[in-house]
C-alpha atoms as an extended CHARMM CRD file, in Angstrom:
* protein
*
       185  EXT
         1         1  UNK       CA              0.0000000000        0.0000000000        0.0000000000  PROA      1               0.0000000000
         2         2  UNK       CA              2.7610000000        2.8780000000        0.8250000000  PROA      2               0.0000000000
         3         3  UNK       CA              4.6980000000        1.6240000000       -2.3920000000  PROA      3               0.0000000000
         4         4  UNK       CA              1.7800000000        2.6510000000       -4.5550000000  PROA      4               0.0000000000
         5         5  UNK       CA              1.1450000000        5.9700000000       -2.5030000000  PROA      5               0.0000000000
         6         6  UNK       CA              4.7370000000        6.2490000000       -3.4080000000  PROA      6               0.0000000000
         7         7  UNK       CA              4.0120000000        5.8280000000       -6.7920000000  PROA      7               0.0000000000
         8         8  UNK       CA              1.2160000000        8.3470000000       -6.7750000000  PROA      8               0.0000000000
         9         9  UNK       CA              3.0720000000       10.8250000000       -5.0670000000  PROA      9               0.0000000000
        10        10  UNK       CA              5.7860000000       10.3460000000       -8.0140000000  PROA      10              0.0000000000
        11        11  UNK       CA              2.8120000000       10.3620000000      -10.9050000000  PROA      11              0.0000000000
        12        12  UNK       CA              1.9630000000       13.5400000000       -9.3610000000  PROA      12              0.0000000000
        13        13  UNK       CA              5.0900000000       15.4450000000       -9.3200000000  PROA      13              0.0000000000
        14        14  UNK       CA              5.1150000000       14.6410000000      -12.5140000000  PROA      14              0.0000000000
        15        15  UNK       CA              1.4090000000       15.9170000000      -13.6660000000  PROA      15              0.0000000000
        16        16  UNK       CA              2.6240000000       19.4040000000      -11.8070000000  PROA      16              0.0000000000
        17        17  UNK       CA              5.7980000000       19.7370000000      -14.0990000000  PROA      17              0.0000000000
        18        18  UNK       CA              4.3950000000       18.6960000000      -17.0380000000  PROA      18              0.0000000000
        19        19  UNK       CA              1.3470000000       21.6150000000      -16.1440000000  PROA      19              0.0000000000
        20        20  UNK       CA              4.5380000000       24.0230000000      -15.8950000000  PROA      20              0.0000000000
        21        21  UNK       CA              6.5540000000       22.7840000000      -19.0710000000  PROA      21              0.0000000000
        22        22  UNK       CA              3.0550000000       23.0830000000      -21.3290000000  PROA      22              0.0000000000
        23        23  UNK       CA              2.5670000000       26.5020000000      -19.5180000000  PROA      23              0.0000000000
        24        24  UNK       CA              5.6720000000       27.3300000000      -20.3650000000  PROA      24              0.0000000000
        25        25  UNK       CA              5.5800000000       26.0430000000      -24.1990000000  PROA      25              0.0000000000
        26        26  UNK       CA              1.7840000000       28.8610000000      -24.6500000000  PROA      26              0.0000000000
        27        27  UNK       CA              3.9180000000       31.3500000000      -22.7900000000  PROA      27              0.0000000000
        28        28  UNK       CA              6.9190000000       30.9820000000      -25.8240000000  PROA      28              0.0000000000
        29        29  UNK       CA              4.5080000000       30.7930000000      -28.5070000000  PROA      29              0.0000000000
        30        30  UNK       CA              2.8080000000       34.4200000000      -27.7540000000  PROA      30              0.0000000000
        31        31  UNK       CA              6.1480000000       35.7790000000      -28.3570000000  PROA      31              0.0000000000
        32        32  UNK       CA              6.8180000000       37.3390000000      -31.6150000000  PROA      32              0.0000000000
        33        33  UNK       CA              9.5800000000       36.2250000000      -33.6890000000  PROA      33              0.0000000000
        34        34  UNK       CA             10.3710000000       37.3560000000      -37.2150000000  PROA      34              0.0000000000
        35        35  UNK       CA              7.7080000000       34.9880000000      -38.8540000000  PROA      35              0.0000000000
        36        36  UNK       CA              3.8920000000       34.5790000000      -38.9380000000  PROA      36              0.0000000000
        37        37  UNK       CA              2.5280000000       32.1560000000      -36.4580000000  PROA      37              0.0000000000
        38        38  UNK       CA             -1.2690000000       31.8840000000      -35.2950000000  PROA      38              0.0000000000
        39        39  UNK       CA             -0.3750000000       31.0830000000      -32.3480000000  PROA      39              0.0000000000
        40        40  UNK       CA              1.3240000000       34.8880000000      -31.9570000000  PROA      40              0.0000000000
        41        41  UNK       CA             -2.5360000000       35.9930000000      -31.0700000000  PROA      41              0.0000000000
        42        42  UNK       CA             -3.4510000000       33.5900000000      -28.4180000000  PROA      42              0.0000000000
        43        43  UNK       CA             -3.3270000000       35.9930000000      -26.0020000000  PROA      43              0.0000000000
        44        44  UNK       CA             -5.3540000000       38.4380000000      -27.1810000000  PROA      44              0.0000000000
        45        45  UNK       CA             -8.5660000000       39.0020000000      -25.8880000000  PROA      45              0.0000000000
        46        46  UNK       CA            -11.5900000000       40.5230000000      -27.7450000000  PROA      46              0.0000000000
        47        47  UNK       CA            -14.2600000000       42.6560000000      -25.9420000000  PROA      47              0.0000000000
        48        48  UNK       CA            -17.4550000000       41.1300000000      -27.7710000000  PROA      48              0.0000000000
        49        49  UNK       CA            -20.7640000000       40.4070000000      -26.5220000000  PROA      49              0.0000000000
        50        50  UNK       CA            -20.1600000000       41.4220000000      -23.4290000000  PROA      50              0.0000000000
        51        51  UNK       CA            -16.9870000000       39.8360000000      -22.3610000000  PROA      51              0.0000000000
        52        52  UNK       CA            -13.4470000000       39.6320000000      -23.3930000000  PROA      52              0.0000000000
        53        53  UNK       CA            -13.1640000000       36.6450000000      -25.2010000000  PROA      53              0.0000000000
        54        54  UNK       CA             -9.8500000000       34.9380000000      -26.9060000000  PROA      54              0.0000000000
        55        55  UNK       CA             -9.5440000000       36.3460000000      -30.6130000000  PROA      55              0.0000000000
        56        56  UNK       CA             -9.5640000000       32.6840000000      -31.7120000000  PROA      56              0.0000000000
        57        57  UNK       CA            -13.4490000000       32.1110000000      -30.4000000000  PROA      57              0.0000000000
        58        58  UNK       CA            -14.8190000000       34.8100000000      -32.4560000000  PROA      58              0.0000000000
        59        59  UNK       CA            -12.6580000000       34.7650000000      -36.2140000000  PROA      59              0.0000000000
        60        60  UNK       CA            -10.6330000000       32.2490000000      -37.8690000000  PROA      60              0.0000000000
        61        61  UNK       CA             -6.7480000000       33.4060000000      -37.8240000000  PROA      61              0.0000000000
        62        62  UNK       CA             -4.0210000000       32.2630000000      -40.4970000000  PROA      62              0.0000000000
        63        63  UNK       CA             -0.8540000000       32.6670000000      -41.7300000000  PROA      63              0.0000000000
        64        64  UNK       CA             -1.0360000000       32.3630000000      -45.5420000000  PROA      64              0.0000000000
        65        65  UNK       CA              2.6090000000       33.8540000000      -46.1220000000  PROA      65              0.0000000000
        66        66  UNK       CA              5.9330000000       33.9590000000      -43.7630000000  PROA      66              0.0000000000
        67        67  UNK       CA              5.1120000000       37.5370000000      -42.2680000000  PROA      67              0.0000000000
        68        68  UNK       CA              1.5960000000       37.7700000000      -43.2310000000  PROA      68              0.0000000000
        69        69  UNK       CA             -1.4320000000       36.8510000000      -40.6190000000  PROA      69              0.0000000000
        70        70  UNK       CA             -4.7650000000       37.3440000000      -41.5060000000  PROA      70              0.0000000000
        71        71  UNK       CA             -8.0100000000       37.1500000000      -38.9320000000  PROA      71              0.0000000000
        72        72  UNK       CA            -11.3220000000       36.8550000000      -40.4780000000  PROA      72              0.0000000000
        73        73  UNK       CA            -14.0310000000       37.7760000000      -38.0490000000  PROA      73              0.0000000000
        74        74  UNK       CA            -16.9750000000       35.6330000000      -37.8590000000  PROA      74              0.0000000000
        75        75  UNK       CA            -19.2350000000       38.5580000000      -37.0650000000  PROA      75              0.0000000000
        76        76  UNK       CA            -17.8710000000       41.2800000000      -39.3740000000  PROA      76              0.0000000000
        77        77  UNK       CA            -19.5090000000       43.6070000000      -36.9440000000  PROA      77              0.0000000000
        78        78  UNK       CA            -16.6710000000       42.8500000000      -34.5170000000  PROA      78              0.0000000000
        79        79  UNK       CA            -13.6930000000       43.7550000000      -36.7220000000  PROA      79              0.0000000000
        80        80  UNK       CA            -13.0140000000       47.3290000000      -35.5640000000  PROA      80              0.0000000000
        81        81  UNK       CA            -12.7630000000       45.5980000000      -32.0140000000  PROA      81              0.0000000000
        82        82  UNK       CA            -10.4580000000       43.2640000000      -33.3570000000  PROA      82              0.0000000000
        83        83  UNK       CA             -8.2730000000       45.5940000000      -34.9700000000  PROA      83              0.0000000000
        84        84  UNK       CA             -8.1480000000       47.6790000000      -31.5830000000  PROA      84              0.0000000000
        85        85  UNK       CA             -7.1060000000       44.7190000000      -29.5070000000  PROA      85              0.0000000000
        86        86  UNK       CA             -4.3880000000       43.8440000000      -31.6650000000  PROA      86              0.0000000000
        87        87  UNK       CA             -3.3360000000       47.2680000000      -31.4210000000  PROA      87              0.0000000000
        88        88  UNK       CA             -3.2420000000       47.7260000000      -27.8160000000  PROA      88              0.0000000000
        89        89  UNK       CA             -1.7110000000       44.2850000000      -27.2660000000  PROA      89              0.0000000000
        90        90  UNK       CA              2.0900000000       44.6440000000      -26.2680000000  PROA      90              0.0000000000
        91        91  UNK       CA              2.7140000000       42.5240000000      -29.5810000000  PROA      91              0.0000000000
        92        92  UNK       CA              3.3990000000       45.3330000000      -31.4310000000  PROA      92              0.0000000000
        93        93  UNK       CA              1.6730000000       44.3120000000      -34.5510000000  PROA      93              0.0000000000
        94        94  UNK       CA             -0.4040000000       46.9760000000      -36.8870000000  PROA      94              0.0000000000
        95        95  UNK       CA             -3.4250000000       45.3580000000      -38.4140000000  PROA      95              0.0000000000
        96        96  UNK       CA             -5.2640000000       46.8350000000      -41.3400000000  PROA      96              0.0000000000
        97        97  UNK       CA             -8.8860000000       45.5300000000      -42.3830000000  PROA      97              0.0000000000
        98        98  UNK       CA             -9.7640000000       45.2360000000      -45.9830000000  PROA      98              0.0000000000
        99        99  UNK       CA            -13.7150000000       44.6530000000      -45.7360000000  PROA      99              0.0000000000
       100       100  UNK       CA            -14.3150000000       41.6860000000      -43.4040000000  PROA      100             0.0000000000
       101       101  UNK       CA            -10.5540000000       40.5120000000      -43.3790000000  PROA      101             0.0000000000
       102       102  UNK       CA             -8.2390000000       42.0890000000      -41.0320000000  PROA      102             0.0000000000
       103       103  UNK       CA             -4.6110000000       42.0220000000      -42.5090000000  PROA      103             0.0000000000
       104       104  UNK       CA             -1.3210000000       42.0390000000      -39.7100000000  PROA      104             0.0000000000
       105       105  UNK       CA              1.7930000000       42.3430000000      -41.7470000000  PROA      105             0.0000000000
       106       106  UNK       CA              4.0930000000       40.8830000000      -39.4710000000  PROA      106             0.0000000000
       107       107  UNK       CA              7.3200000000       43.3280000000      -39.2290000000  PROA      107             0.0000000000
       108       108  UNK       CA             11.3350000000       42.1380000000      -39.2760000000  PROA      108             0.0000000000
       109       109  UNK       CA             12.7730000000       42.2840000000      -35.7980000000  PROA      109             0.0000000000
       110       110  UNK       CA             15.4810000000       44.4010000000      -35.2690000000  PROA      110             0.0000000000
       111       111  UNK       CA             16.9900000000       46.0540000000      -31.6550000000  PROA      111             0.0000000000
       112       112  UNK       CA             13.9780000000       44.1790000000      -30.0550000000  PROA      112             0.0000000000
       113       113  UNK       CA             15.1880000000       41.1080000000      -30.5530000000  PROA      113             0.0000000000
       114       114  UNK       CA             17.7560000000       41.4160000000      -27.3570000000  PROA      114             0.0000000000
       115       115  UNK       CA             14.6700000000       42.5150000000      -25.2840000000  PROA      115             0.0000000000
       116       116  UNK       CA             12.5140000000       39.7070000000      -26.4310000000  PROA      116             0.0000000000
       117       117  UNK       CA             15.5040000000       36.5400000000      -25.7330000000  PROA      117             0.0000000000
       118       118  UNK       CA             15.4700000000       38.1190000000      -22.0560000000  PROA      118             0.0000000000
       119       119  UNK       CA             11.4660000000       38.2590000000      -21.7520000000  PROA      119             0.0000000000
       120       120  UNK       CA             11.5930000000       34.4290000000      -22.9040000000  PROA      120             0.0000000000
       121       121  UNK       CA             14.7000000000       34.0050000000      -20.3450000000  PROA      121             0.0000000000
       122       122  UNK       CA             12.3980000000       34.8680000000      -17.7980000000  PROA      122             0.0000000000
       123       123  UNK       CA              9.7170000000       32.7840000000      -18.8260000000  PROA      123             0.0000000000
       124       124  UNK       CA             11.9820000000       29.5620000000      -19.1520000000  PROA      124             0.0000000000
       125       125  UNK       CA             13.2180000000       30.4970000000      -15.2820000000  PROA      125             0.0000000000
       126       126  UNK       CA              9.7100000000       31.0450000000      -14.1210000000  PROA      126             0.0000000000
       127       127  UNK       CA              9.0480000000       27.3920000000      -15.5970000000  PROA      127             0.0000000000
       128       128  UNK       CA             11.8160000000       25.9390000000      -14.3330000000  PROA      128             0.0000000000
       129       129  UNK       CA             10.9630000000       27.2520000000      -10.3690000000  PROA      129             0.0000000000
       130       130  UNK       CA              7.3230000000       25.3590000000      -11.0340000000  PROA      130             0.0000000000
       131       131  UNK       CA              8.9400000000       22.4810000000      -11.7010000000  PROA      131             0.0000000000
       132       132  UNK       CA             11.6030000000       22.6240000000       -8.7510000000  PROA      132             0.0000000000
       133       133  UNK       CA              7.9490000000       23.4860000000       -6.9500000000  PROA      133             0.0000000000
       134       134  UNK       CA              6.3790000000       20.3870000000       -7.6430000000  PROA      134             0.0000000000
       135       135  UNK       CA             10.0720000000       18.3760000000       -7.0620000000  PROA      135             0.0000000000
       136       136  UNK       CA              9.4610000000       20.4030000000       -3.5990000000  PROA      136             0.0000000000
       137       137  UNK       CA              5.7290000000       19.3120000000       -2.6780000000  PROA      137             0.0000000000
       138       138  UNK       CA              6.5380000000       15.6080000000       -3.4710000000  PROA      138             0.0000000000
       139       139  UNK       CA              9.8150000000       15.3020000000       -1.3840000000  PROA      139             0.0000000000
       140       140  UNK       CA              7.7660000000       17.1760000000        1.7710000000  PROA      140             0.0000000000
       141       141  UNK       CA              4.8760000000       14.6770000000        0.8950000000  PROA      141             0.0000000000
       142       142  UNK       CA              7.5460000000       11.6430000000        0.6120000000  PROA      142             0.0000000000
       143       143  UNK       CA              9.5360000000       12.6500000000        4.0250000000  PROA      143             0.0000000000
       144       144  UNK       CA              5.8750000000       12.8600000000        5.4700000000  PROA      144             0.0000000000
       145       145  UNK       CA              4.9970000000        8.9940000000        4.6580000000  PROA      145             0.0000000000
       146       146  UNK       CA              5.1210000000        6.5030000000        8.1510000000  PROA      146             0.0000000000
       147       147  UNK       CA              5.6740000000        2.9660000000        7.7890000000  PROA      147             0.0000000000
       148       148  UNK       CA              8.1650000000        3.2880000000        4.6710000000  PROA      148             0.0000000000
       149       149  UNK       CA             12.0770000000        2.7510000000        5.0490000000  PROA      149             0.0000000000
       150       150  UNK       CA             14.6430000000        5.5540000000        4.7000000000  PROA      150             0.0000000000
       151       151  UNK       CA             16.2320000000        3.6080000000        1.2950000000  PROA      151             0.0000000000
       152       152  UNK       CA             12.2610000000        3.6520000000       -0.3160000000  PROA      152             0.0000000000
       153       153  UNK       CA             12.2620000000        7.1580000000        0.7000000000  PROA      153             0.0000000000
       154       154  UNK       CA             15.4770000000        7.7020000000       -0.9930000000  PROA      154             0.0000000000
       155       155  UNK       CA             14.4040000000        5.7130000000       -3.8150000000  PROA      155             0.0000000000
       156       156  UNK       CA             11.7840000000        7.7840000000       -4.8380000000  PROA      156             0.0000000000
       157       157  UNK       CA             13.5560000000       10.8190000000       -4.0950000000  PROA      157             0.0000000000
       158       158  UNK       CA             15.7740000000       10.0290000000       -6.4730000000  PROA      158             0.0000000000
       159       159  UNK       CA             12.8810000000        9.4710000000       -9.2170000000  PROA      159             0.0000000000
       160       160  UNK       CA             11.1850000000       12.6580000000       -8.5560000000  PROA      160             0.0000000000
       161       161  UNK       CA             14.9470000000       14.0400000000       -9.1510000000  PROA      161             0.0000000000
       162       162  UNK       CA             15.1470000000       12.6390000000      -12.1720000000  PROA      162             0.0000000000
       163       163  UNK       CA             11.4790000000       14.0920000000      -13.6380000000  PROA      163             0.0000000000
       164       164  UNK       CA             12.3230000000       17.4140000000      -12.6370000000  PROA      164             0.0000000000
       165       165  UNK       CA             15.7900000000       17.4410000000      -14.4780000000  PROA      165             0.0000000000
       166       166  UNK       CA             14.0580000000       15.6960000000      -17.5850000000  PROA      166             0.0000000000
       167       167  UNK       CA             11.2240000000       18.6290000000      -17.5500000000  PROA      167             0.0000000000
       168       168  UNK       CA             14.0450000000       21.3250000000      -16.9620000000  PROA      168             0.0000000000
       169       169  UNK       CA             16.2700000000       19.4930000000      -19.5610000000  PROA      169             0.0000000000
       170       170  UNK       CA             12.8600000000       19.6040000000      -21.9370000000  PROA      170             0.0000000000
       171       171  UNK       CA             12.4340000000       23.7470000000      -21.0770000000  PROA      171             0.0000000000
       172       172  UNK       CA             16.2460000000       24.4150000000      -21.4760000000  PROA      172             0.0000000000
       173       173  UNK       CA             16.2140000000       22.8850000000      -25.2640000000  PROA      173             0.0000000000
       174       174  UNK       CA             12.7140000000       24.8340000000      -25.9520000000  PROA      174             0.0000000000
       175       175  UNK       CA             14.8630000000       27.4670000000      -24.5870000000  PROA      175             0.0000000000
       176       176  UNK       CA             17.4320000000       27.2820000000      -27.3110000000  PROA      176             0.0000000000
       177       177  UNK       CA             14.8670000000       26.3440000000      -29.8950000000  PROA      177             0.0000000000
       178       178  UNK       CA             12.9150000000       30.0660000000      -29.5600000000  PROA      178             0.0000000000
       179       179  UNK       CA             16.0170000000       31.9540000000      -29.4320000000  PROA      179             0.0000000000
       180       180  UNK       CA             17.4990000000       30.3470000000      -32.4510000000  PROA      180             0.0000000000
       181       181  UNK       CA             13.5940000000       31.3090000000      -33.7240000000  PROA      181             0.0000000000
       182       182  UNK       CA             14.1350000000       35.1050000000      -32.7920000000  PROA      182             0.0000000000
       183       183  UNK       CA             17.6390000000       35.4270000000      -33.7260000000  PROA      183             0.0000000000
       184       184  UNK       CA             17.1130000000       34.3830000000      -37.0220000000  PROA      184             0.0000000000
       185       185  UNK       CA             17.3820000000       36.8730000000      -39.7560000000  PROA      185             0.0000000000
């Protein structure tokens, strides 16, 4: 019975980091780098019908070229809204509507790009402590357990080690991966 609460306690840890690691992966896709992704506009919010909604619940977005995006509105009433929360979003993006299809030329980075590696650098660390968290609450909940022997203790201790240095190991290359993304000319 305490082997499998063990083993749950383990499972769990790992559920937590890989909550912070896919947490971390949205966070590095709203960043902009030099080309056209959808996923660039995740983060914006619409104010429509009442609430602020996710610009992906009320239009369709694509990328149809390398630095092109276009959002088509499903209710073409809402594309001045659009347009405005694009605008005001720190993406730094100038959208353009051409009757129900809102245009965002997507524009080459230049000084910004040392600003945006250190924004993502702070991300990745802010996804790393959230994993070292959950490494934290399991070895509390494992030195907790009654009835167990020190070496199980330190047997499992040395699993949940080995999680949180794959799911660091996992940020670190997604790390290198965006930067490579935003450096790129």
């Amino acid at each position: 019975m305490t082997a499998q609460n063990m083993q749950e306690i383990v499972k769990n840890a790992k559920l937590a980091m890989d909550k912070a690691m896919e947490n971390t992966r949205r966070e590095f896709a709203s960043i902009r780098t030099g080309k056209a992704t959808t996923s660039l506009l995740d983060l914006v919010r619409v104010p429509a019908y009442g609430n602020d909604m996710p610009i992906n619940q009320v239009s369709s977005v694509a990328a149809p070229e390398p630095r092109l995006l276009t959002v088509t509105p499903w209710d073409k009433s809402l594309v001045p809204a659009i347009e405005r929360a694009i605008r005001e979003s720190d993406l730094g993006l100038n959208p353009s509507s051409q009757g129900g299809l809102i245009r965002i030329p997507i524009p080459p980075l230049n000084e910004e790009r040392r600003r945006l590696v250190k924004v993502m650098h702070k991300l990745a660390e802010e996804g790393r402590v959230a994993v070292r968290h959950g490494r934290q609450q399991a070895i509390a909940a494992l030195k907790k357990m009654d009835h167990v022997s020190e070496d199980e203790k330190k047997h499992a201790e040395k699993d949940v080690q080995k999680v949180t240095d794959d799911h660091i190991k996992h940020i670190d290359e997604m790390v290198k991966v965006k930067e490579a993304e935003i450096m790129e000319v």
